[in-house]
BAROTI-182975 format. One line per 8 residues: number of its first residue (from 1); their letters; for each residue y, z, x of N, C-alpha, C. Coordinates in steps of 0.1 Angstrom, whole numbers. Layout:
<nodes>
NUM = a = Y,Z,X,Y,Z,X,Y,Z,X  ...
</nodes>
This chain:
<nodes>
1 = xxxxxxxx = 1044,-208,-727,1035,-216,-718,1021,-209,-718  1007,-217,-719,998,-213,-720,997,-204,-704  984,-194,-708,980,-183,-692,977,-197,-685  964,-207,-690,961,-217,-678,973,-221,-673  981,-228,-679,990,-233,-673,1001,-226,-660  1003,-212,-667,1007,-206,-657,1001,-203,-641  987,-200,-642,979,-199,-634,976,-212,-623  974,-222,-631,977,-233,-625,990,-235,-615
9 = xxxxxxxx = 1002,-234,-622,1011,-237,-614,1014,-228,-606  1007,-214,-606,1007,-205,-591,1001,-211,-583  989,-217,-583,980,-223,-572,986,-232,-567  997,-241,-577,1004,-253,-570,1016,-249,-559  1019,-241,-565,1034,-236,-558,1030,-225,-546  1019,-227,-545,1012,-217,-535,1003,-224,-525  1000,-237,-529,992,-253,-520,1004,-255,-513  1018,-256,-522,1030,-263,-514,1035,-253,-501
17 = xxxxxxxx = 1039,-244,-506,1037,-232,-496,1034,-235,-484  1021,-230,-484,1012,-235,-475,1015,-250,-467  1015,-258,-476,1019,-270,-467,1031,-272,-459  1040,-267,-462,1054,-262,-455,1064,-272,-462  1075,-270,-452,1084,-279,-461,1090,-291,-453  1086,-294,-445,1092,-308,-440,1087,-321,-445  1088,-335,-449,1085,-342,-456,1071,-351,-452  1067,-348,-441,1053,-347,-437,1044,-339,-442
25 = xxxxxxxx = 1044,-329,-445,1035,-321,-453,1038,-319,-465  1049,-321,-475,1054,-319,-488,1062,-330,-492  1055,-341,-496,1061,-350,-501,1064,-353,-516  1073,-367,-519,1073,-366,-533,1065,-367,-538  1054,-378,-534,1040,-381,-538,1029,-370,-540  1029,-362,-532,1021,-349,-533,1023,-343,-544  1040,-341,-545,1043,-334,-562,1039,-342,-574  1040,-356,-574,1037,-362,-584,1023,-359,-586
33 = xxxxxxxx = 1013,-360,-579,1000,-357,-582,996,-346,-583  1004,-334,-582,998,-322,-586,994,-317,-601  989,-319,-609,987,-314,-621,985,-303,-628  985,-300,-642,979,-286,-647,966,-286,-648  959,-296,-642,947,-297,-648,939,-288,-633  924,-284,-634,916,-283,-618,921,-288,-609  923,-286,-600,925,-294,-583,908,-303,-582  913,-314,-580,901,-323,-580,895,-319,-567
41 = xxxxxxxx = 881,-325,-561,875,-325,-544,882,-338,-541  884,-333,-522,894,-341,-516,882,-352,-517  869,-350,-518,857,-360,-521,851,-357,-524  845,-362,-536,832,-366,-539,822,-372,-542  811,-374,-539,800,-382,-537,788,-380,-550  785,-387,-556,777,-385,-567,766,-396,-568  754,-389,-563,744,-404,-564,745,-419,-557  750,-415,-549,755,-427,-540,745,-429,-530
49 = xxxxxxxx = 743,-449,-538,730,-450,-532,737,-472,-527  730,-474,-510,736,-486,-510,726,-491,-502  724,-503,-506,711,-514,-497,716,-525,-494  715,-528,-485,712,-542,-475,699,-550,-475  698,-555,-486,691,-566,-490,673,-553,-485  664,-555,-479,656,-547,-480,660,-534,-474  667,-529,-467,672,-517,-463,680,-509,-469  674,-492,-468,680,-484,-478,691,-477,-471
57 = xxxxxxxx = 703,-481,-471,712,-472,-461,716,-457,-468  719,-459,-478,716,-445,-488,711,-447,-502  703,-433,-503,695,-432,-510,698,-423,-521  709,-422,-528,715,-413,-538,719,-398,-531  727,-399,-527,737,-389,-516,744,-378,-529  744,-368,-526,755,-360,-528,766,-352,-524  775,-350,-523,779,-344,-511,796,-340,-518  803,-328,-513,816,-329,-520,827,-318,-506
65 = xxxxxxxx = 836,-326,-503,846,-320,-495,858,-312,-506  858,-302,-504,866,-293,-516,884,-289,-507  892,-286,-516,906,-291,-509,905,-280,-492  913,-283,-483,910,-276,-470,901,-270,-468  885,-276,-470,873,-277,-462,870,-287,-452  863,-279,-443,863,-287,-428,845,-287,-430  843,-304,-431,827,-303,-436,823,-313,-426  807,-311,-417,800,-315,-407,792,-324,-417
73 = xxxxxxxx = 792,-338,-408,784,-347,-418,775,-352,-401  763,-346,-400,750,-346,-394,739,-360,-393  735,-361,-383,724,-369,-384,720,-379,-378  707,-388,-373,706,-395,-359,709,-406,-367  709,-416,-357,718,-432,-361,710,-436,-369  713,-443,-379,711,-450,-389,702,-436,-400  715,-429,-399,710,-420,-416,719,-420,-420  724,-431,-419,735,-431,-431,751,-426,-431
81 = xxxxxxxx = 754,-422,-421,766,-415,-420,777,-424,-422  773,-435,-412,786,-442,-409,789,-454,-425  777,-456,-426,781,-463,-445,787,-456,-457  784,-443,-454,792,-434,-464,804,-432,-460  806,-433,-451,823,-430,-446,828,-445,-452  823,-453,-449,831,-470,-451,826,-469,-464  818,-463,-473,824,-467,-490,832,-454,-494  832,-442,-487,849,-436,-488,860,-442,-488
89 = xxxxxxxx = 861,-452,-472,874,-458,-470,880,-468,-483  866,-473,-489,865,-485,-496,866,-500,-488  856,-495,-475,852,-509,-467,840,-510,-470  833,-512,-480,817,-512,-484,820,-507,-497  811,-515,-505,808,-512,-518,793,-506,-519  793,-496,-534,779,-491,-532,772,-498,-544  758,-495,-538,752,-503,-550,749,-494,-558  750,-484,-561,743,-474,-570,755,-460,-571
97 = xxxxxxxx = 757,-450,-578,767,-441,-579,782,-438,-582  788,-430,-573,803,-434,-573,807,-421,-559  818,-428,-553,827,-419,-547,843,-416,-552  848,-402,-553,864,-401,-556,867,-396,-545  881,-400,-542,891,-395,-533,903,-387,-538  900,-371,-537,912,-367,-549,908,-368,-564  898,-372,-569,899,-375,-582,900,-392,-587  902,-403,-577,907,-417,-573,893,-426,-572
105 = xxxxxxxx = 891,-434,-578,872,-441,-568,879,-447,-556  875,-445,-550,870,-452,-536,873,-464,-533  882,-466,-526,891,-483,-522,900,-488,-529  904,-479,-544,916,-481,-550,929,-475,-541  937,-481,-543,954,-480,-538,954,-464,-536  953,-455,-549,957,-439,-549,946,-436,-537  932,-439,-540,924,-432,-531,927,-437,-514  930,-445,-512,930,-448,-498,948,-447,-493
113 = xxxxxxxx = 958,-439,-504,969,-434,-497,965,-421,-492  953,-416,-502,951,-401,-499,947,-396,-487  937,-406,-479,930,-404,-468,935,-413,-454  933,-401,-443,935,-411,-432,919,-411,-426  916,-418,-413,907,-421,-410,907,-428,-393  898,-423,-388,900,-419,-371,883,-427,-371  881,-442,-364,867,-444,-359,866,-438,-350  852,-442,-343,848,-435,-330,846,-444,-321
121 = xxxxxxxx = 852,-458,-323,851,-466,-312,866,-475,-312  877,-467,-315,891,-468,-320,899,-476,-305  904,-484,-306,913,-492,-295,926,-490,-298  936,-487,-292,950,-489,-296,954,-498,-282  966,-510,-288,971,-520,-278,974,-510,-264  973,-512,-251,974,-505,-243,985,-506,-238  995,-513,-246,1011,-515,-237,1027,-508,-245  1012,-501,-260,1023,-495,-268,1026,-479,-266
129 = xxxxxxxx = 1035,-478,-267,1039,-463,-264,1033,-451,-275  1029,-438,-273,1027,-432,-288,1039,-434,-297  1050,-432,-293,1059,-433,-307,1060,-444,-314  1056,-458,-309,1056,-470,-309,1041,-471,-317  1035,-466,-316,1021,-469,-323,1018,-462,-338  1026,-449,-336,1027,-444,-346,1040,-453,-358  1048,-457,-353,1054,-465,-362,1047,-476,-365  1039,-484,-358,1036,-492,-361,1031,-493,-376
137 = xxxxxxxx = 1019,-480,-374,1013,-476,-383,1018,-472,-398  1031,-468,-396,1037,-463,-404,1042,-476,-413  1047,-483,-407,1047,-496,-419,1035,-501,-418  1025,-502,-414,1011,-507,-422,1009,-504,-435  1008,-486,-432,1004,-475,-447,1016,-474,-455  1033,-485,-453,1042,-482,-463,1045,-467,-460  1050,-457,-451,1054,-450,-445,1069,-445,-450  1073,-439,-455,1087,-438,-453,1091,-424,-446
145 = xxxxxxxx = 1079,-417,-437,1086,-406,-428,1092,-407,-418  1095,-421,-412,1108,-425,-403,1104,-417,-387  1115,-413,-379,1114,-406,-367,1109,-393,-369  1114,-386,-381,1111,-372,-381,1095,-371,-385  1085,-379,-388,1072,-378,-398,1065,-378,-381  1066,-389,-370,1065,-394,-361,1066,-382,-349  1080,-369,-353,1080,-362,-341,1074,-354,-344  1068,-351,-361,1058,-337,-365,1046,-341,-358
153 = xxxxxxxx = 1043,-356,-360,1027,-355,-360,1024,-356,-341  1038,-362,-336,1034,-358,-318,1031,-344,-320  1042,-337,-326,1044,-320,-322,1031,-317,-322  1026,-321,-339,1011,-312,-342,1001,-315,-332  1000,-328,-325,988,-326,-318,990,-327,-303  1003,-324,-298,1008,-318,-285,1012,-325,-277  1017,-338,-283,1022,-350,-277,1033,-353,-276  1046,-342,-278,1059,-351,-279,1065,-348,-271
161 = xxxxxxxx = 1060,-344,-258,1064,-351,-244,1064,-359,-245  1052,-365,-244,1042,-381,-242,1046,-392,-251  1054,-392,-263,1058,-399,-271,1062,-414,-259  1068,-413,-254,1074,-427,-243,1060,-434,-235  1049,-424,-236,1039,-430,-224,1033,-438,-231  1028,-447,-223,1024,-460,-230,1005,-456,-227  996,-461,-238,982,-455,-240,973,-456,-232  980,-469,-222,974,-472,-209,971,-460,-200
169 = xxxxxxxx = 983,-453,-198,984,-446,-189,981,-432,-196  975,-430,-209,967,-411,-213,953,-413,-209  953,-398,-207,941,-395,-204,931,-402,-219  918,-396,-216,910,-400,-229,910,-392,-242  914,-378,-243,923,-368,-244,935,-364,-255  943,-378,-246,953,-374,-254,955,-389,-262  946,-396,-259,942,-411,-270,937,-405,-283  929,-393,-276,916,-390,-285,927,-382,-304
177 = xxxxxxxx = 936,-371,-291,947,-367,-304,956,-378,-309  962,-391,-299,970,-399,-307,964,-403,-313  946,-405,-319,947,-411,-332,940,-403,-342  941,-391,-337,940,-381,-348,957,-379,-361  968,-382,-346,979,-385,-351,982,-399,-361  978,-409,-355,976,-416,-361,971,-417,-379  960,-412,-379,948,-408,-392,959,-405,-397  970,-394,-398,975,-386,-404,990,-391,-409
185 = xxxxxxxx = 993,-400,-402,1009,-414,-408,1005,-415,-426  1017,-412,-432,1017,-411,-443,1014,-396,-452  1011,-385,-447,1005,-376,-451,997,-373,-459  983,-381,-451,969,-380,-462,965,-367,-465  954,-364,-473,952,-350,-478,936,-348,-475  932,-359,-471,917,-360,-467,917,-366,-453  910,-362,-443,910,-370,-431,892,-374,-424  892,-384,-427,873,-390,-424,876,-388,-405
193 = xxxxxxxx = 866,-385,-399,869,-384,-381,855,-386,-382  854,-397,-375,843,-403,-365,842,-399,-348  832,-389,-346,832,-385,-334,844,-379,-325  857,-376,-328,868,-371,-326,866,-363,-315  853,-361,-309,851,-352,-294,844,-354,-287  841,-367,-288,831,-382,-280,839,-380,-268  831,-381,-257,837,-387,-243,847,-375,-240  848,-360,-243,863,-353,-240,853,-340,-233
201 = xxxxxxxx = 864,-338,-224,858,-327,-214,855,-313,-227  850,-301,-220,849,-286,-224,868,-287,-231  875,-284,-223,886,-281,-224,896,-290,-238  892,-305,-237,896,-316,-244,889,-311,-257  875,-306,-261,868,-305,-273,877,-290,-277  877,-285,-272,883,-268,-275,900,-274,-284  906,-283,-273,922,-285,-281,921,-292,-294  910,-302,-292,906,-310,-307,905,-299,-317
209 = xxxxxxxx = 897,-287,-315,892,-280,-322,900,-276,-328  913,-269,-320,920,-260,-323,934,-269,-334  930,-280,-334,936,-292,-340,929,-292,-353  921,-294,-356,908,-297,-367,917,-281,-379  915,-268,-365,916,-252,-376,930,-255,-381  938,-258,-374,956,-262,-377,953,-271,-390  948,-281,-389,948,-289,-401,941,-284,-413  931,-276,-413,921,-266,-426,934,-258,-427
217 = xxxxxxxx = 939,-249,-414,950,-242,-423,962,-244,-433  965,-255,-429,980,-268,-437,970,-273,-449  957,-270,-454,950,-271,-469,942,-287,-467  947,-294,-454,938,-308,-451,922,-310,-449  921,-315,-459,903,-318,-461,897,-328,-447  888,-323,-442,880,-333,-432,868,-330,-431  865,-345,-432,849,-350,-431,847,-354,-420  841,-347,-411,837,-343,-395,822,-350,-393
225 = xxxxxxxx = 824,-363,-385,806,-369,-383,809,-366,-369  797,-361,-364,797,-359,-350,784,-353,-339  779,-356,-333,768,-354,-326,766,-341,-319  781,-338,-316,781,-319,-311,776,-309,-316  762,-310,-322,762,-297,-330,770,-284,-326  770,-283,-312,775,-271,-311,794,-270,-316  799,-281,-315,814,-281,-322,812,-279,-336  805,-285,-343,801,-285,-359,798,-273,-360
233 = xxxxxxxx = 789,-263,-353,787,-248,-355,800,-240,-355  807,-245,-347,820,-239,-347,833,-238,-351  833,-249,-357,847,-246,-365,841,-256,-381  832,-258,-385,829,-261,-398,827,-255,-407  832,-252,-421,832,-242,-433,812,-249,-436  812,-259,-438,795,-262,-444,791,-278,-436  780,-278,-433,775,-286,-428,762,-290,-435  767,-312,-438,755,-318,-444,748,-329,-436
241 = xxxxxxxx = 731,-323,-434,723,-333,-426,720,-346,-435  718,-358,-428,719,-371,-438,705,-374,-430  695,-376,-435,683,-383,-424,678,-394,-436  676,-408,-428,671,-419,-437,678,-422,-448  688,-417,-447,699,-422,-466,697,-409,-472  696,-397,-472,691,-384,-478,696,-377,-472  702,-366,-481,703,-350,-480,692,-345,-477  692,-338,-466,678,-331,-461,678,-315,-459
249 = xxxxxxxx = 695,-314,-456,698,-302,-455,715,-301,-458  720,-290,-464,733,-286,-466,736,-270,-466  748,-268,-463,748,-252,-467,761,-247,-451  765,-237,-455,775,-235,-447,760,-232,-429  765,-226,-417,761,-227,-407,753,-216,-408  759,-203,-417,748,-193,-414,738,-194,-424  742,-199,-440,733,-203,-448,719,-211,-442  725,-218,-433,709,-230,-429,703,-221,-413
257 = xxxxxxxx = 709,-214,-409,704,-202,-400,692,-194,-405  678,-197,-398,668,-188,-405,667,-176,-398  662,-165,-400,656,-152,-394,645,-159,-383  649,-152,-368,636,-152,-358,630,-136,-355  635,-129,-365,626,-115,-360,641,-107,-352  637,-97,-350,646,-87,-338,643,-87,-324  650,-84,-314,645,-86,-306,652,-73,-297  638,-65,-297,641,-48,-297,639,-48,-279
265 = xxxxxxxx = 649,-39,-270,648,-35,-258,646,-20,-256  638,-19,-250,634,-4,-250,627,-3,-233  629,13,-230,619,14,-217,607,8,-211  602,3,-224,588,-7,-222,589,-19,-222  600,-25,-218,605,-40,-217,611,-46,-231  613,-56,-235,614,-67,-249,604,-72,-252  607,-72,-264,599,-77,-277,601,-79,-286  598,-91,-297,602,-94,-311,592,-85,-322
273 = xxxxxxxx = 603,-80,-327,593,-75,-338,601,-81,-351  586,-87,-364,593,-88,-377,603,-82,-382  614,-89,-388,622,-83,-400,634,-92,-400  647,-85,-408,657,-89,-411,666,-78,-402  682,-82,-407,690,-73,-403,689,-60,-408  689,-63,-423,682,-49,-429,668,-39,-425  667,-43,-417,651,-36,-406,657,-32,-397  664,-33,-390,667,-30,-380,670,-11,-378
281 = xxxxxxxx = 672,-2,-384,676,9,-385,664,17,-386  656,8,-393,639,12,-394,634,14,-384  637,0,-378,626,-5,-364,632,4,-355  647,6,-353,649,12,-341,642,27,-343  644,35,-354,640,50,-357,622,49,-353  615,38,-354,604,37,-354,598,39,-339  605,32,-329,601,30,-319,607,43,-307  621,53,-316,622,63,-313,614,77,-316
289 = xxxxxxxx = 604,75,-321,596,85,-332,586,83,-323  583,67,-316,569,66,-308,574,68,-295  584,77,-291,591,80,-277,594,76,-270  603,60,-272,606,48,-265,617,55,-267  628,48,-254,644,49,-253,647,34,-253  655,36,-264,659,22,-274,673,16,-269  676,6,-257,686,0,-251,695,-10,-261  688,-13,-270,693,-28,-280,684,-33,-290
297 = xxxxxxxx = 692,-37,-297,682,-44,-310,688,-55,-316  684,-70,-314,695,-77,-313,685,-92,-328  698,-92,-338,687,-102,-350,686,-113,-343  681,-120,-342,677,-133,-341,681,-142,-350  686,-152,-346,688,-166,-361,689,-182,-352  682,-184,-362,685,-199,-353,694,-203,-356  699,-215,-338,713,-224,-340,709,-234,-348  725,-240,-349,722,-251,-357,716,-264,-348
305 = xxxxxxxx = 715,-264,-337,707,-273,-331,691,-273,-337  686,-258,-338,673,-258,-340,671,-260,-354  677,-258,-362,682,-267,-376,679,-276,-379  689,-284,-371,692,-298,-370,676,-306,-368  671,-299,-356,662,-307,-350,648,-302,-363  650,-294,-368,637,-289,-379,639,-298,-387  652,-303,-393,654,-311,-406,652,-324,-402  652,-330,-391,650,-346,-390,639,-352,-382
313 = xxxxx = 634,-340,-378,619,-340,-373,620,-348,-360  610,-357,-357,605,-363,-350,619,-375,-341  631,-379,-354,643,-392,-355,653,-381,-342  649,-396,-335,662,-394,-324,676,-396,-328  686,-389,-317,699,-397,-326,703,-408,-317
</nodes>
């Protein structure tokens, strides 16, 4: 057997691993599509460009979700976010480019087993129970994980008490995880979330969160649109601004983080002085030499709010 091949099939047998072994995370389907060849992106976006008769909803996009990346898709209403997600699902066609799911275009059969998908203004019947909703679902997507697919995905997102309570009666909370559970019937390998921490207390965005890391860890790709920058800062591997149909900005959180100077405390109060991190050893020996007693020296970087709001200028969200 060729070295590639070898090497290859370490990475596979080492994805499966990782994904565990119950038939929710390691299915037959999973193995059939593993190959010798590269591991495809759980997406990608290439020149993807779509108009509405005189309106440019996107304007040749690039963008690529790589296998168990958690990627922030940014930007005020109408840049495009929400049309690139519906010609992922393959609910919109584009007029220009292409999107793959897995290696799949976009609204074919393979690409849309691969992916589940959570809107942000999501209804479930309010008289069905979670375990009842989740099955439903499950013959929708052709399902064959039965009761046990149904008690992983309560377990994973902290519901299988709650399995009997009917949706009427959850908080917003734990709607918000049943249809993260939901997204996930069938065991997609890409998951699109629309707003997934809209309307949820401090404590509610923290459990999502710690739901989103669970899923990066088990190798699950997600494309994260959401208005929280400060949740996007925190548990996103790279985050991409969309303003007007355009990439305006991309790059992991500290990559788009610029330098604001140091911000040196000494007996004579604070103050920013120029530099990088790499200055700092300078600046402190400096201001010790000019007989200051040096309390702190702290880098500066901008959040991703102040990012955000540099890259889209003036556009409300």
């Amino acid at each position: 057997m060729r070295v590639e091949h070898l090497a290859a099939l370490e990475r596979i047998d080492a994805r499966l691993r990782l994904l565990g072994d119950g038939p929710f995370f390691v299915t037959a389907r999973h193995r059939a599509e593993c190959t010798l060849g590269p591991v495809p992106a759980a997406l990608a976006v290439r020149g993807l460009a779509k108009r509405y008769g005189a309106i440019e909803a996107l304007g040749g996009v690039d963008l690529e979700v790589a296998e168990g990346e958690l990627v922030g898709l940014l930007g005020p209403n109408g840049a495009g976010k929400s049309t690139l997600v519906k010609i992922a699902c393959g609910l919109v066609r584009a007029s220009a480019g292409d999107a793959e799911v897995w290696g799949a275009p976009a609204g074919t059969r393979p690409a849309r087993r691969a992916l589940g998908y959570l809107a942000e203004l999501f209804r479930f019947p309010g008289w069905m129970s979670a375990d009842e909703l989740l099955l439903l679902h499950q013959r929708l997507s052709g399902s064959e994980g039965g009761e046990r697919e149904r008690t992983e995905l309560l377990e994973l997102v902290a519901l299988r008490d709650a399995r009997s309570r009917r949706v009427e009666a959850m908080s917003k909370g734990m709607q918000q995880r049943l249809g993260i559970a939901q997204a996930l019937v069938g065991a997609p390998r890409l998951l699109l979330l629309d707003e997934p921490t809209s309307a949820l207390d401090p404590v509610g965005r923290r459990t999502v969160r710690t739901l989103l890391e669970e899923l990066r860890a088990r190798g699950i790709s997600v494309l994260l649109n959401s208005h929280l920058l400060s949740e996007v800062e925190l548990v996103c591997d790279r985050v991409v601004i969309l303003l007007g149909g355009k990439v305006v900005a991309a790059g992991t959180p500290a990559e788009l983080a610029s330098g604001r100077g140091i911000e040196l405390e000494t007996d004579r109060g604070k103050r920013i002085v120029d530099g990088t991190r790499q200055d700092v050893p300078r600046i402190v020996a400096e201001a010790v030499h000019a007989g200051e007693h040096v309390y702190g020296a702290r880098v500066l970087t901008s959040t991703l709010e102040e990012v955000y709001l540099e890259a889209v200028g003036e556009e409300t969200s």
